[in-house]
C-alpha positions as protocol buffer text, in pm:
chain_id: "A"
residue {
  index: 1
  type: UNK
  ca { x: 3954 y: -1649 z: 2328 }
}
residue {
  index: 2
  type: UNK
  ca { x: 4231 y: -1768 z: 2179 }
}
residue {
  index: 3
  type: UNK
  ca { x: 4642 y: -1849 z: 2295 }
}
residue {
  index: 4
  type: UNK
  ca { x: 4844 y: -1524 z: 2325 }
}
residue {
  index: 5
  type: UNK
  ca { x: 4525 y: -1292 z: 2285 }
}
residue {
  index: 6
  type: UNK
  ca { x: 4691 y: -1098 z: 2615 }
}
residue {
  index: 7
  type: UNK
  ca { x: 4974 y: -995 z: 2435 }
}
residue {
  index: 8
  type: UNK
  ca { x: 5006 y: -640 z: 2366 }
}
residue {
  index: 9
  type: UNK
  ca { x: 5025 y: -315 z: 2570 }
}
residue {
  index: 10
  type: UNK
  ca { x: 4755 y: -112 z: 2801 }
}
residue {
  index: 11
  type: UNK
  ca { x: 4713 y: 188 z: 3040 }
}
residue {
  index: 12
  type: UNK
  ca { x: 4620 y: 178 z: 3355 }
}
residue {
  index: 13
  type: UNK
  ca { x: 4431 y: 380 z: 3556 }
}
residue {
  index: 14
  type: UNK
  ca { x: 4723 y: 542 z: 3694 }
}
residue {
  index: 15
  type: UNK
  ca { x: 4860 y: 583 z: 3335 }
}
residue {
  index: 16
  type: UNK
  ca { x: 5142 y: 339 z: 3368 }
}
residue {
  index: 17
  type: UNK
  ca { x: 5199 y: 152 z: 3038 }
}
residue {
  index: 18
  type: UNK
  ca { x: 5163 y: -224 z: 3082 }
}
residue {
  index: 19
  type: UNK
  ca { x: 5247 y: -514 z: 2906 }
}
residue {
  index: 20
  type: UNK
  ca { x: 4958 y: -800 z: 2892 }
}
residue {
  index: 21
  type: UNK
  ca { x: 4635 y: -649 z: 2759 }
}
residue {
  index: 22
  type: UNK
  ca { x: 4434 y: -821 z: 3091 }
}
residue {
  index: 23
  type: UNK
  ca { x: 4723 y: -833 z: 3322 }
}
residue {
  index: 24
  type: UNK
  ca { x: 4994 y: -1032 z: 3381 }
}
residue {
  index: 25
  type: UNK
  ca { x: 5142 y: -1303 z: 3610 }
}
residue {
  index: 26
  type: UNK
  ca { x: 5490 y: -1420 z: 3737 }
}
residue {
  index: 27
  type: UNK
  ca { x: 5642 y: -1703 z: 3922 }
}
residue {
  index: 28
  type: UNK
  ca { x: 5806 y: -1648 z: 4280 }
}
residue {
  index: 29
  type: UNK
  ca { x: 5984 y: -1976 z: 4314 }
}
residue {
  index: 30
  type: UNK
  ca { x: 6117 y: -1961 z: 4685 }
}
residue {
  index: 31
  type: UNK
  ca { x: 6382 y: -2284 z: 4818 }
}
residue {
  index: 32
  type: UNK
  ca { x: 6430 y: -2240 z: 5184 }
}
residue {
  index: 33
  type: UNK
  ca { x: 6708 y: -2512 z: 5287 }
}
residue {
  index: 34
  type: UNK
  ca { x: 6800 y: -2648 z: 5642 }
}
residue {
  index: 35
  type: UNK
  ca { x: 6906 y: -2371 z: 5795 }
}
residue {
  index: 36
  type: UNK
  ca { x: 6579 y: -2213 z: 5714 }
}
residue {
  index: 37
  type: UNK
  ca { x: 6766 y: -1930 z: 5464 }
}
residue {
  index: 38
  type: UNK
  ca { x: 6550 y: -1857 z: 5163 }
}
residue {
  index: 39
  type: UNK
  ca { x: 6631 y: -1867 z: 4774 }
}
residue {
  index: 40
  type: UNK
  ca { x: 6447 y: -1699 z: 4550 }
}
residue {
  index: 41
  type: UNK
  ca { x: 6470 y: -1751 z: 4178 }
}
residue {
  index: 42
  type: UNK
  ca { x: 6515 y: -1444 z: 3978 }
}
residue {
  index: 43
  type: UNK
  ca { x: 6561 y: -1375 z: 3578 }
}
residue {
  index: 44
  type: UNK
  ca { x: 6801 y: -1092 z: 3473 }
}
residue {
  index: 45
  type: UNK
  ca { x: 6619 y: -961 z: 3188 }
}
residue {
  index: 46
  type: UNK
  ca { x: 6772 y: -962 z: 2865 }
}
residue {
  index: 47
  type: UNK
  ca { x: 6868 y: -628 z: 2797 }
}
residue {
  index: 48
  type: UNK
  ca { x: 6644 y: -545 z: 2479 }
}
residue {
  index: 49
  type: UNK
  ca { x: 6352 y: -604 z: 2647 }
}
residue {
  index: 50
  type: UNK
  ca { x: 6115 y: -344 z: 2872 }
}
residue {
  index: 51
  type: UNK
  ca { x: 6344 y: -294 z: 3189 }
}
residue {
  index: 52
  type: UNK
  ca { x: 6619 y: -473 z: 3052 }
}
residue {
  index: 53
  type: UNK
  ca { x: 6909 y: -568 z: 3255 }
}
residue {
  index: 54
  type: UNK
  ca { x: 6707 y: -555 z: 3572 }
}
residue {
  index: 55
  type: UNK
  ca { x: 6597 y: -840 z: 3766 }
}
residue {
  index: 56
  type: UNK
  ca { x: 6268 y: -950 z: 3790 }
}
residue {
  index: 57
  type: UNK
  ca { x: 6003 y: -1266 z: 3746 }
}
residue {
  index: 58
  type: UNK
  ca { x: 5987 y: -1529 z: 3507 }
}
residue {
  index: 59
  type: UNK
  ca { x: 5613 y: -1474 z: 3330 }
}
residue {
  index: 60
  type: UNK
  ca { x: 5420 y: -1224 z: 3122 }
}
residue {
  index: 61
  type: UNK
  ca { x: 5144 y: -1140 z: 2965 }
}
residue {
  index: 62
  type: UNK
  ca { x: 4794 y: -1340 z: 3100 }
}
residue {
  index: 63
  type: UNK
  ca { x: 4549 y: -1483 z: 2816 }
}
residue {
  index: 64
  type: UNK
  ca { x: 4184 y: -1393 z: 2827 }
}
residue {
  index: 65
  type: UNK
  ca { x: 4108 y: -1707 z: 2916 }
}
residue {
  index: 66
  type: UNK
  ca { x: 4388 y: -1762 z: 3220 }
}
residue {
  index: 67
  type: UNK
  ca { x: 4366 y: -1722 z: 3587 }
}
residue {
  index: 68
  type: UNK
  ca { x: 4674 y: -1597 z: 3770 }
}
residue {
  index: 69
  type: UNK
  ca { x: 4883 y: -1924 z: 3859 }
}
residue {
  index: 70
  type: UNK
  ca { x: 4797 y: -2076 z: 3483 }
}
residue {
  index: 71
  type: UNK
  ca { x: 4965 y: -1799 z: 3340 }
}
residue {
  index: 72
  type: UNK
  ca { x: 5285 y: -1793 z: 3574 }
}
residue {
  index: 73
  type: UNK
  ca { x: 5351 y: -2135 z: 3537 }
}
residue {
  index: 74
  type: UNK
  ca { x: 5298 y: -2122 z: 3115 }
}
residue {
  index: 75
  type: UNK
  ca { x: 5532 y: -1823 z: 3063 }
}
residue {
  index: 76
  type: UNK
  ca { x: 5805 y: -1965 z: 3340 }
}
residue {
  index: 77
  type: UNK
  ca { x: 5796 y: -2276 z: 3134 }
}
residue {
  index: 78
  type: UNK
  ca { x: 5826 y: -2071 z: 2848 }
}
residue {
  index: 79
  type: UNK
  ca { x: 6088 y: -1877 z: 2973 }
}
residue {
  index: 80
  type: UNK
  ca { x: 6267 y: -2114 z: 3156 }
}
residue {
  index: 81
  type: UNK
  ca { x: 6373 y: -2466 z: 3108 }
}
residue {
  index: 82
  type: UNK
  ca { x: 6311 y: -2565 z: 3492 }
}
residue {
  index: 83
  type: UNK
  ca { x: 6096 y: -2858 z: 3610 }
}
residue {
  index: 84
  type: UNK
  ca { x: 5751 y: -2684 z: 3686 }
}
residue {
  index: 85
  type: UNK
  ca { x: 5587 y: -3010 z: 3820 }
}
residue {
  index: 86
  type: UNK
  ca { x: 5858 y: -3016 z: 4137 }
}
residue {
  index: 87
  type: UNK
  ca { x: 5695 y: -2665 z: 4309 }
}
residue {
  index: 88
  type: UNK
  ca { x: 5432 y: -2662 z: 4521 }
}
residue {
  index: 89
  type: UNK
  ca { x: 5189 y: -2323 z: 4461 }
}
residue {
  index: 90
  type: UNK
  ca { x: 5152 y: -2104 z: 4850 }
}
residue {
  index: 91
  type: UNK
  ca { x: 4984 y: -1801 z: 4767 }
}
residue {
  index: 92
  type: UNK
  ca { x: 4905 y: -1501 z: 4489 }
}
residue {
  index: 93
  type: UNK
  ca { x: 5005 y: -1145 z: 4564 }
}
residue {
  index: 94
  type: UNK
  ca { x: 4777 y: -912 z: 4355 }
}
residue {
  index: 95
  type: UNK
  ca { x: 4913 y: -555 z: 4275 }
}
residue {
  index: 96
  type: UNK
  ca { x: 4644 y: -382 z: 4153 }
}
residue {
  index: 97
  type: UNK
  ca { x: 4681 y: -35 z: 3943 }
}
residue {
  index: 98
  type: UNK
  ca { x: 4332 y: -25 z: 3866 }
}
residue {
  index: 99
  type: UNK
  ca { x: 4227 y: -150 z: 3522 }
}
residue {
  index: 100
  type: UNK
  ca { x: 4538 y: -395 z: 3497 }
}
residue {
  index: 101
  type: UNK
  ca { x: 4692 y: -603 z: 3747 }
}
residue {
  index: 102
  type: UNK
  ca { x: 5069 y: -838 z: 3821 }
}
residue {
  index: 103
  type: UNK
  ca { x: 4964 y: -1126 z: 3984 }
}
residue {
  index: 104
  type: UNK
  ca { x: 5284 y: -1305 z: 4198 }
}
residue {
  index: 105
  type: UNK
  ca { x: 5256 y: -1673 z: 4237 }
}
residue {
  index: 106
  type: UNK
  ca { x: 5474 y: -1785 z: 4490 }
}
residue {
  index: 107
  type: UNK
  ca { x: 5548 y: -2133 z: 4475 }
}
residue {
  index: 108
  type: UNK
  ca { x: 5762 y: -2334 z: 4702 }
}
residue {
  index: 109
  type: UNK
  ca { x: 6019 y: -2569 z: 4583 }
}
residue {
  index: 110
  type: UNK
  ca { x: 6174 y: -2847 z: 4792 }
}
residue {
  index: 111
  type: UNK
  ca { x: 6581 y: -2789 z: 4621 }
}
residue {
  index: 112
  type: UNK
  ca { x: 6753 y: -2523 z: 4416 }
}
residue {
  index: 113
  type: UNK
  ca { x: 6622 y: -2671 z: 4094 }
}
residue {
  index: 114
  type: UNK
  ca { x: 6814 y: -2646 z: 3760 }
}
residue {
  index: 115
  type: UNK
  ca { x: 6660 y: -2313 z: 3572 }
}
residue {
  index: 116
  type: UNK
  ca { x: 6837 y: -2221 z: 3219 }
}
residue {
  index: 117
  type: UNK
  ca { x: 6652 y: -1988 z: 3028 }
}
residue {
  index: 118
  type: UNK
  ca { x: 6474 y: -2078 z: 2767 }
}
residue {
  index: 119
  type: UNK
  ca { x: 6439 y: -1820 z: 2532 }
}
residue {
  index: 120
  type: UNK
  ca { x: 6574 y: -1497 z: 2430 }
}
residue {
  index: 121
  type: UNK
  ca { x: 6366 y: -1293 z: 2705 }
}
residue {
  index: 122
  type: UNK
  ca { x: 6664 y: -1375 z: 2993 }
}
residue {
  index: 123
  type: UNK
  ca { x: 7027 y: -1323 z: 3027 }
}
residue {
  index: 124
  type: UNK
  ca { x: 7049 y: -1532 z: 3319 }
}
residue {
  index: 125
  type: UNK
  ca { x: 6882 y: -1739 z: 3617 }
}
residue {
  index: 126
  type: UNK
  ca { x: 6945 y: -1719 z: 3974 }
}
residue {
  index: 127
  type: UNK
  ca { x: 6890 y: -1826 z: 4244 }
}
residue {
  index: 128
  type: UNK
  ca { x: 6928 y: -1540 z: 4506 }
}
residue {
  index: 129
  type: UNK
  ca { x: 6938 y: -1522 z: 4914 }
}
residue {
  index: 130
  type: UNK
  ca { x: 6730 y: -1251 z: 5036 }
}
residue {
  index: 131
  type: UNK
  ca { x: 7103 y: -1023 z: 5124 }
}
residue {
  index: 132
  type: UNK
  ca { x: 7183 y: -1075 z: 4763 }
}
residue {
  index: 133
  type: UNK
  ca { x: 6831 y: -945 z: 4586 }
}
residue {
  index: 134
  type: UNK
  ca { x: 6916 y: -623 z: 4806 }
}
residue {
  index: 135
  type: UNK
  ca { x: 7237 y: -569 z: 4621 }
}
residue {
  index: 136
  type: UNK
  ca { x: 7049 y: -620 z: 4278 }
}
residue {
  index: 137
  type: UNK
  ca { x: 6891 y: -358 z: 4088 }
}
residue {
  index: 138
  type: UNK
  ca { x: 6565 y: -472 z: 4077 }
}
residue {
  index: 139
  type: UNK
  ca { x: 6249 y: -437 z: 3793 }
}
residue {
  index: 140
  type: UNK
  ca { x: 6085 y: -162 z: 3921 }
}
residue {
  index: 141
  type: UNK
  ca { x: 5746 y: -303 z: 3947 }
}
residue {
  index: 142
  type: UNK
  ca { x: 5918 y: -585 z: 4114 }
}
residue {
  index: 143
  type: UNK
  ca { x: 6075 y: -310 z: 4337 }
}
residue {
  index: 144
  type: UNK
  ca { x: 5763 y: -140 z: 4465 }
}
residue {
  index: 145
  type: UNK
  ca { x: 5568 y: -483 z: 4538 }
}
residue {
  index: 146
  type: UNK
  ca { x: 5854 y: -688 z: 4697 }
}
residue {
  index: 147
  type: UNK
  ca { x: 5846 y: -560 z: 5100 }
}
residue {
  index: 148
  type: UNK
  ca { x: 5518 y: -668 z: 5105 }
}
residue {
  index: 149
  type: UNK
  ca { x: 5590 y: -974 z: 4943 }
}
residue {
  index: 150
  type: UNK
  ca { x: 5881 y: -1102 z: 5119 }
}
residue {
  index: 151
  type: UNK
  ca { x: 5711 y: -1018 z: 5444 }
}
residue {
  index: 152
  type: UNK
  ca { x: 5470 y: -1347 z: 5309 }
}
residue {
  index: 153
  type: UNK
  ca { x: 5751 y: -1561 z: 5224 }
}
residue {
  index: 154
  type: UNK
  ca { x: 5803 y: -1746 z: 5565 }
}
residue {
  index: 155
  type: UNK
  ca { x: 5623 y: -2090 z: 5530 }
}
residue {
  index: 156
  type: UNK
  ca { x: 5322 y: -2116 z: 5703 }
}
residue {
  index: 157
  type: UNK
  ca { x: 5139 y: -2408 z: 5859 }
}
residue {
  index: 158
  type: UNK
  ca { x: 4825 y: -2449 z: 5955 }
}
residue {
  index: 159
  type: UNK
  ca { x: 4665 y: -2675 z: 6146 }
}
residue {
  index: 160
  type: UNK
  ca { x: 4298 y: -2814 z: 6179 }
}
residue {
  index: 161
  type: UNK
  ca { x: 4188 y: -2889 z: 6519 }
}
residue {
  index: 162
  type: UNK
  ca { x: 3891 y: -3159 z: 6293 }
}
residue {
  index: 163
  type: UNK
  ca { x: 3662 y: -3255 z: 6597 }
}
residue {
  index: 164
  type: UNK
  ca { x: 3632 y: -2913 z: 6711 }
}
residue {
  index: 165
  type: UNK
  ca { x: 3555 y: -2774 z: 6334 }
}
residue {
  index: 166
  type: UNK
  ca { x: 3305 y: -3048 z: 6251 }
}
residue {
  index: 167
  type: UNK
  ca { x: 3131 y: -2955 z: 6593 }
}
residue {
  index: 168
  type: UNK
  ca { x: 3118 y: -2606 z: 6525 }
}
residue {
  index: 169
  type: UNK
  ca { x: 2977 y: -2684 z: 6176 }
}
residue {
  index: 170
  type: UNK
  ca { x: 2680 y: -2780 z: 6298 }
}
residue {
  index: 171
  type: UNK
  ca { x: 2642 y: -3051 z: 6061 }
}
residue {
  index: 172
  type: UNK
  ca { x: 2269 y: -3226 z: 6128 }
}
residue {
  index: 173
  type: UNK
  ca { x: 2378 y: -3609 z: 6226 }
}
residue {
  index: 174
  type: UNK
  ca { x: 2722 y: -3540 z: 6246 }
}
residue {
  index: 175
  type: UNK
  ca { x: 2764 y: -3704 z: 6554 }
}
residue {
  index: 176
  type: UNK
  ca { x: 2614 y: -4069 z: 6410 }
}
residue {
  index: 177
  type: UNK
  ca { x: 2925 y: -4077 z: 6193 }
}
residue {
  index: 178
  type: UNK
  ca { x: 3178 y: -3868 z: 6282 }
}
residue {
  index: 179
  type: UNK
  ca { x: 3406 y: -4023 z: 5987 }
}
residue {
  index: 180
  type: UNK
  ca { x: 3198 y: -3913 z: 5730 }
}
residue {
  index: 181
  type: UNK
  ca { x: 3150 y: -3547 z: 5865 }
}
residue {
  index: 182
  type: UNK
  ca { x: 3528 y: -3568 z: 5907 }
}
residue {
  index: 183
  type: UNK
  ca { x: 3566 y: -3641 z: 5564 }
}
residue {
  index: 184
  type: UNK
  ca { x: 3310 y: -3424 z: 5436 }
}
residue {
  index: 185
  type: UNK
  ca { x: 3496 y: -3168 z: 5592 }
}
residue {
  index: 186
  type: UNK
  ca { x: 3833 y: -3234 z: 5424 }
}
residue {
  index: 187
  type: UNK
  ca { x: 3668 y: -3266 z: 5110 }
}
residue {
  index: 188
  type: UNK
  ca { x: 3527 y: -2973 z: 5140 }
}
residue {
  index: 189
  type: UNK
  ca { x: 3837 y: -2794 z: 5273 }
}
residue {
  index: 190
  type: UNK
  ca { x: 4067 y: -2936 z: 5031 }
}
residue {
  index: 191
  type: UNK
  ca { x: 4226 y: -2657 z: 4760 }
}
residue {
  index: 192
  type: UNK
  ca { x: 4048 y: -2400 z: 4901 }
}
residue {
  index: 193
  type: UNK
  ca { x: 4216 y: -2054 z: 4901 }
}
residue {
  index: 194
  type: UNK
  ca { x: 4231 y: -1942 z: 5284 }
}
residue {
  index: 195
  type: UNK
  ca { x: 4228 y: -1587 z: 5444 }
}
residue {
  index: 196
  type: UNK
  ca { x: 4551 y: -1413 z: 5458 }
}
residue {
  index: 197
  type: UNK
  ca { x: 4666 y: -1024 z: 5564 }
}
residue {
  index: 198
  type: UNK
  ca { x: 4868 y: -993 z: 5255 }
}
residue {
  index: 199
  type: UNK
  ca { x: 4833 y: -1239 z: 5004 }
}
residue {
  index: 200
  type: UNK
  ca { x: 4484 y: -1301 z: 4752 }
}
residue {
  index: 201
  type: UNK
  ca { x: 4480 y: -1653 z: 4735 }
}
residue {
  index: 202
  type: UNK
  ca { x: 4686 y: -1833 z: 4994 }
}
residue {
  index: 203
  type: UNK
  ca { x: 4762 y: -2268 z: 5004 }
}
residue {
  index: 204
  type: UNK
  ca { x: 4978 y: -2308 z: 5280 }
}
residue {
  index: 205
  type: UNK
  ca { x: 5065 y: -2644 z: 5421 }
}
residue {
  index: 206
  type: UNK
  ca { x: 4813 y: -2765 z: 5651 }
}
residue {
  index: 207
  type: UNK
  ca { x: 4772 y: -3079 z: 5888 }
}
residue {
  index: 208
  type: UNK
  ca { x: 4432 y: -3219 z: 6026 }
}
residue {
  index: 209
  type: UNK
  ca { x: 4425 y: -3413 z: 6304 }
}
residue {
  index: 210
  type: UNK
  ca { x: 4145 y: -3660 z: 6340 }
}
residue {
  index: 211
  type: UNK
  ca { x: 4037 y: -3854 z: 6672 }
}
residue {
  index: 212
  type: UNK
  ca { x: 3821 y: -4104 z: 6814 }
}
residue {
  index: 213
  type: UNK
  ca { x: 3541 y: -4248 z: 6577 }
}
residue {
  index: 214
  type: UNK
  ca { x: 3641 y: -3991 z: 6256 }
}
residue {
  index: 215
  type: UNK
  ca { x: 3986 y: -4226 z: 6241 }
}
residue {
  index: 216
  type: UNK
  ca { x: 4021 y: -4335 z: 5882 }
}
residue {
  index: 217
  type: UNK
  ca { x: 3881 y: -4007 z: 5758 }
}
residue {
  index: 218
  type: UNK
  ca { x: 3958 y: -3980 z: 5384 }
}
residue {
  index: 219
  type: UNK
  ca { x: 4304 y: -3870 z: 5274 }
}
residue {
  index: 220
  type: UNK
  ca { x: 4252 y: -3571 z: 5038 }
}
residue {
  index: 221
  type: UNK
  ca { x: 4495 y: -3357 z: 4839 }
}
residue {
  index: 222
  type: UNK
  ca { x: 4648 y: -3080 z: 4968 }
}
residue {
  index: 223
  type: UNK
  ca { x: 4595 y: -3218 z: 5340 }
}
residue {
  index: 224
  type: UNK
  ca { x: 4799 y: -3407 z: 5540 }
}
residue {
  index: 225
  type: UNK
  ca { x: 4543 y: -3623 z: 5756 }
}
residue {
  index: 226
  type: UNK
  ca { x: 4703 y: -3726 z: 6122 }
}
residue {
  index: 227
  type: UNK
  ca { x: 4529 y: -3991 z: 6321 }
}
residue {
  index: 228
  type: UNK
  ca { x: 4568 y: -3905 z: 6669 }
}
residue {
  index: 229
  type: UNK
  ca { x: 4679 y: -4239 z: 6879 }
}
residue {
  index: 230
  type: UNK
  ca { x: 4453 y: -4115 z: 7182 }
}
residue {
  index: 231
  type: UNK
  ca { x: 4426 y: -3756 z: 7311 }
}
residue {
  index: 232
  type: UNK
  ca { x: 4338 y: -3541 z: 6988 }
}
residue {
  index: 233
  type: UNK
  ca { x: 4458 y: -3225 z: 7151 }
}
residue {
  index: 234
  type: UNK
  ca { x: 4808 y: -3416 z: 7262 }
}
residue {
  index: 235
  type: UNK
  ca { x: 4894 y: -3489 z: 6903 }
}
residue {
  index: 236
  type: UNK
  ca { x: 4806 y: -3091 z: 6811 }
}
residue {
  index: 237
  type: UNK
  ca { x: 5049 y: -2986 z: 7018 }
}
residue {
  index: 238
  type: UNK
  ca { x: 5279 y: -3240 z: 6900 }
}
residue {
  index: 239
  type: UNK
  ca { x: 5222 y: -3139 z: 6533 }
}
residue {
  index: 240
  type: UNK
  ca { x: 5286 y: -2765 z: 6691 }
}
residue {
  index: 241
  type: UNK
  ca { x: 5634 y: -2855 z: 6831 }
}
residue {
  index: 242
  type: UNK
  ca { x: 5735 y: -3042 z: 6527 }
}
residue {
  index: 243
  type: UNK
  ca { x: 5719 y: -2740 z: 6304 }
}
residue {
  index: 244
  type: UNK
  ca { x: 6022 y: -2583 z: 6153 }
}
residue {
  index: 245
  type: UNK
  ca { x: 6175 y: -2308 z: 6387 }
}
residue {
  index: 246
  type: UNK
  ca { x: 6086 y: -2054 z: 6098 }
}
residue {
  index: 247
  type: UNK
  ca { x: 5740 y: -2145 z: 6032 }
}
residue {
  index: 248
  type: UNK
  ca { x: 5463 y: -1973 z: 6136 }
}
residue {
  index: 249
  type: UNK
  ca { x: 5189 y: -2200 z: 6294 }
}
residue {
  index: 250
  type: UNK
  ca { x: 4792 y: -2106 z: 6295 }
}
residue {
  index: 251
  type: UNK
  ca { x: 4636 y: -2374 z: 6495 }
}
residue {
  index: 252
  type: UNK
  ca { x: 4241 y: -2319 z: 6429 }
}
residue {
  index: 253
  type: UNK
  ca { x: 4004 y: -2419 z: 6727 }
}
residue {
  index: 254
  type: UNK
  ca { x: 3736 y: -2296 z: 6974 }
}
residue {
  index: 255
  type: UNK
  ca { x: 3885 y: -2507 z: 7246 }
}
residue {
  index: 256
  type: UNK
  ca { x: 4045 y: -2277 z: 7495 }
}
residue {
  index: 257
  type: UNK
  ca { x: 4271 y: -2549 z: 7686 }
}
residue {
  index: 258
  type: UNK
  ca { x: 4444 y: -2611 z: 7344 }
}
residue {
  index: 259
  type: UNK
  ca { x: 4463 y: -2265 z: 7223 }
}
residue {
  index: 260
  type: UNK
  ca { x: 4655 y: -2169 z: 7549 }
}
residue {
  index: 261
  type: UNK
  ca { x: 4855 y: -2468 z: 7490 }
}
residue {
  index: 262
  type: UNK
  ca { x: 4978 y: -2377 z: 7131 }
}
residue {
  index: 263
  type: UNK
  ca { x: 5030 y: -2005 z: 7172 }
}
residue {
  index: 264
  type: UNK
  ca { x: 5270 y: -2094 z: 7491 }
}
residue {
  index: 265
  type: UNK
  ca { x: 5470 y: -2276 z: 7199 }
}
residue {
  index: 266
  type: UNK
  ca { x: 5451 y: -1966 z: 6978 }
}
residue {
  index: 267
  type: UNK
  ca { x: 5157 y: -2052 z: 6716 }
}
residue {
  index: 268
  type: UNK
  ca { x: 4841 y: -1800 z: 6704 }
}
residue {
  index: 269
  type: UNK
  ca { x: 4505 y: -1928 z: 6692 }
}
residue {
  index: 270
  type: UNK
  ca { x: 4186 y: -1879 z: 6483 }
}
residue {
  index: 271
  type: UNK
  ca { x: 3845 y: -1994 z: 6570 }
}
residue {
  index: 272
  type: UNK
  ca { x: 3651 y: -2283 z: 6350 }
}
residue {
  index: 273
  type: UNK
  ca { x: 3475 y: -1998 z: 6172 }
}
residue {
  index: 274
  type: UNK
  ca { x: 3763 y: -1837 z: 6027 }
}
residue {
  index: 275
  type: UNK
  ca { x: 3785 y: -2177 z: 5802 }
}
residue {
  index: 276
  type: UNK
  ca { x: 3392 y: -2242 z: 5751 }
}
residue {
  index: 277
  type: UNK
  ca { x: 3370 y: -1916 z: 5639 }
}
residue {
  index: 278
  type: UNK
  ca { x: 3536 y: -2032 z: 5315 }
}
residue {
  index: 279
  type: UNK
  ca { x: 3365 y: -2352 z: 5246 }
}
């Protein structure tokens, strides 16, 4: 195991030639500003390298040793001078061609931040509106995986309905301190990759509402925690109308007042196991 022991080239199963001799990764870093447009930055590859002169990803080659979003985020910086620390990871797409596998990391960033390449490997860094990327001529791996993957780029919010989860848990006690089964919860729910239709790992923004005794549930990363004044469902729906016109909204609850409520405002529903499932 050692730094750069991916490099070098491999066949897949479906006898492409590949560079990264256990896959590679790249970094989808997507800016959507206030009208809800989105950016996308894209590297024109230098033209001596494999493709060159098309546009593509920032990454490469993954070490033995790296999991998908490490290795994005080394060979952008590596690649790129651009500041790594100011985007947020959403999700993984993973194009498998059995044998070897690109791993996408999209990655949402809150402005159009300053990207210079870095090294030799780029001609140039853009950042591109969706209309623009389809008058580009695109890496052709890039190409074949980028329908699906701009069909995941809307931001995506989800939000925990924490009362009805922790009931549905079926925690023993839970009820003596609902606080501490609250935060239990969070703790538990914080990081985790959820399920998704398109994407392998998947981080989206998500909001948990607390009520009643589990006020003052611990903050935890990832999370944003929401103390409802008074009616927990009330502030739900609240949350639900505060969401950006182009984000898409899971609420997740077994409570069939609220989920009638939140899908008349457009947001689709999951039930509490959907998320216990993955804790």
């Amino acid at each position: 195991m050692a730094t750069k022991d991916g490099d070098g080239w491999t066949i897949c199963r479906q006898g492409h030639r590949h560079w990264g001799r256990y896959g590679a990764a790249g970094l989808l870093a997507v800016h959507r500003d206030e009208e809800g447009v989105a950016h996308v930055l894209m590297q024109k590859r230098a033209v001596w390298s494999h493709h060159g002169g098309t546009w593509g990803l920032l990454g490469g080659a993954r070490d033995s040793h790296e999991d998908p979003v490490h290795a994005a985020l080394r060979e952008a910086g590596e690649e790129a001078v651009l500041k790594l620390d100011e985007l947020r990871v959403r999700g993984v797409y993973h194009d498998d061609h059995g044998g070897w596998a690109f791993d996408t990391v999209i990655a949402e960033a809150e402005a159009l931040l300053d990207a210079v390449p870095g090294n030799s490997e780029s001609d140039a860094l853009h950042w591109l509106t969706l209309p623009e990327m389809a008058k580009r001529r695109l890496h052709p791996g890039f190409a074949q995986t980028w329908p699906a993957i701009q069909a995941a780029l809307p931001p995506e919010l989800v939000v925990l309905d924490i009362a009805n989860i922790v009931g549905a848990r079926a925690e023993h006690g839970w009820w003596k301190d609902r606080r501490a089964a609250a935060s239990r919860l969070l703790n538990d729910a914080a990081g985790k990759s959820l399920p998704h239709e398109v994407l392998a790992q998947w981080f989206p923004r998500v909001v948990a509402v607390v009520e009643g005794a589990a006020r003052g549930a611990d903050e935890v990363e990832g999370i944003s925690v929401v103390a409802a004044p008074g009616s927990g469902d009330d502030t739900i729906v609240e949350v639900v109308r505060q969401a950006k016109p182009w984000e898409r909204v899971l609420v997740v609850t077994a409570d069939r007042a609220l989920r009638e409520l939140v899908t008349g405002l457009g947001a689709l529903v999951a039930g509490p196991k959907w998320l216990l499932d993955r804790l």
